[in-house]
N, C-alpha and C positions, 0 to 999 in steps of 0.2 A: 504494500500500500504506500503509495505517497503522497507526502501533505503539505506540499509544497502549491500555494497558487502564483501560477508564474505571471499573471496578471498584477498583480504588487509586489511581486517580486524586482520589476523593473530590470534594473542592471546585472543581479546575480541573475546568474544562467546564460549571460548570453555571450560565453564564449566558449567557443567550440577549436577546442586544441587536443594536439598529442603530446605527450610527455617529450617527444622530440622540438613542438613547433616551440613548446614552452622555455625547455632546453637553450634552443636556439635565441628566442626574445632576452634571456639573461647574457648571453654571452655579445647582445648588441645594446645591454643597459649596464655595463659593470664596471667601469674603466679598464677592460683588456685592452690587453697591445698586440694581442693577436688577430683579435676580431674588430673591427673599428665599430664604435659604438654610434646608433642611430640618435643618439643626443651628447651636445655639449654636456663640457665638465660641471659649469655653474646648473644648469638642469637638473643632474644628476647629484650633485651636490645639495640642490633643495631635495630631492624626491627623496633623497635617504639622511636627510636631516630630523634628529627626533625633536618634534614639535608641540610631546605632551606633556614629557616628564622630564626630570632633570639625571633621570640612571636609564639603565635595558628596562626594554620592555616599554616604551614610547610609539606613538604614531607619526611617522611622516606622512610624504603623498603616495597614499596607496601601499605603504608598507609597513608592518610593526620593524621598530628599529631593533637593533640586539635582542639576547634574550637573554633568560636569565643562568638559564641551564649550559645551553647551546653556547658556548665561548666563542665557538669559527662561525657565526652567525652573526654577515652584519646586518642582514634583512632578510624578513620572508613575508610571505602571503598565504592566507590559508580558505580554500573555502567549502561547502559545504551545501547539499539540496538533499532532499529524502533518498540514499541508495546510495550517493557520493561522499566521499572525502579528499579533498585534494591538499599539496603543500608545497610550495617552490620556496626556496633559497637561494639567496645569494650571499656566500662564504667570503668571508673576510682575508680567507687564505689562499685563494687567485681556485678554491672549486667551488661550484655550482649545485643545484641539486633539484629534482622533482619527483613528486610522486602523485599518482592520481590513483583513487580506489574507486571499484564500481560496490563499492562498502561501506556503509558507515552503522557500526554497529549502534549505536551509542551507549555502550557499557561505558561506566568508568575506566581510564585506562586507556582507550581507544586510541586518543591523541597523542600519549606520549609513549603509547608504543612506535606509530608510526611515526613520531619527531623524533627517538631514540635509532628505528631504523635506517633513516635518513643520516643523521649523521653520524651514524657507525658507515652508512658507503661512501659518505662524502670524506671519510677519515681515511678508508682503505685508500683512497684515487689520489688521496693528497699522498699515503706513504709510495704506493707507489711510484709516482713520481718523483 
């Protein structure tokens, strides 16, 4: 069952990505020097500025800022409709990360398994390289 009315729902739901296209949008918002990013530094510099609090765990534009837990975490986004869970990252330590579930249980738990998951592979990609 889902109980999501995507009529007030408005803006959530209405992007349609893969874990690649997502992938791919972080690695053109991050200040790499590999990939040239689709916005200025000053841009980027406001989007991932925290604008709510004075420690982690703040909102800029469109992103919680650090976290509390997550140390290589300089921003993420999380979101969430009846059946989904999603969570992209952008690591502080030049890796990236996504995950999308066609899951969301809502047990307690749920969330920081899967932010636990996430950056247990964002750790392995960083060793090895």
């Amino acid at each position: 069952r889902y109980d999501n009315n995507m009529e007030i729902a408005a803006a959530c739901g209405g992007v349609i990505a893969s874990p690649a296209d997502l992938a791919r949008v972080l690695t053109a918002i991050d200040y790499g020097k590999v990939v040239p990013d689709i916005l200025g530094t000053g841009w980027l510099d406001a989007m991932y500025t925290n604008y709510t609090s004075s420690g982690k765990g703040g909102y800029g534009f469109g992103w919680w800022i650090g976290h509390n837990t997550m140390t290589t975490w300089q921003a993420y986004h999380t979101g969430t409709l009846s059946g989904t869970k999603t969570l992209w990252v952008k690591g502080n330590n030049g890796v990236n990360g996504v995950i999308l579930c066609n899951s969301n249980s809502g047990k307690s738990g749920f969330d920081t398994a899967m932010f636990v998951a996430l950056d247990d592979a964002m750790t392995q990609v960083k060793q090895a390289h």
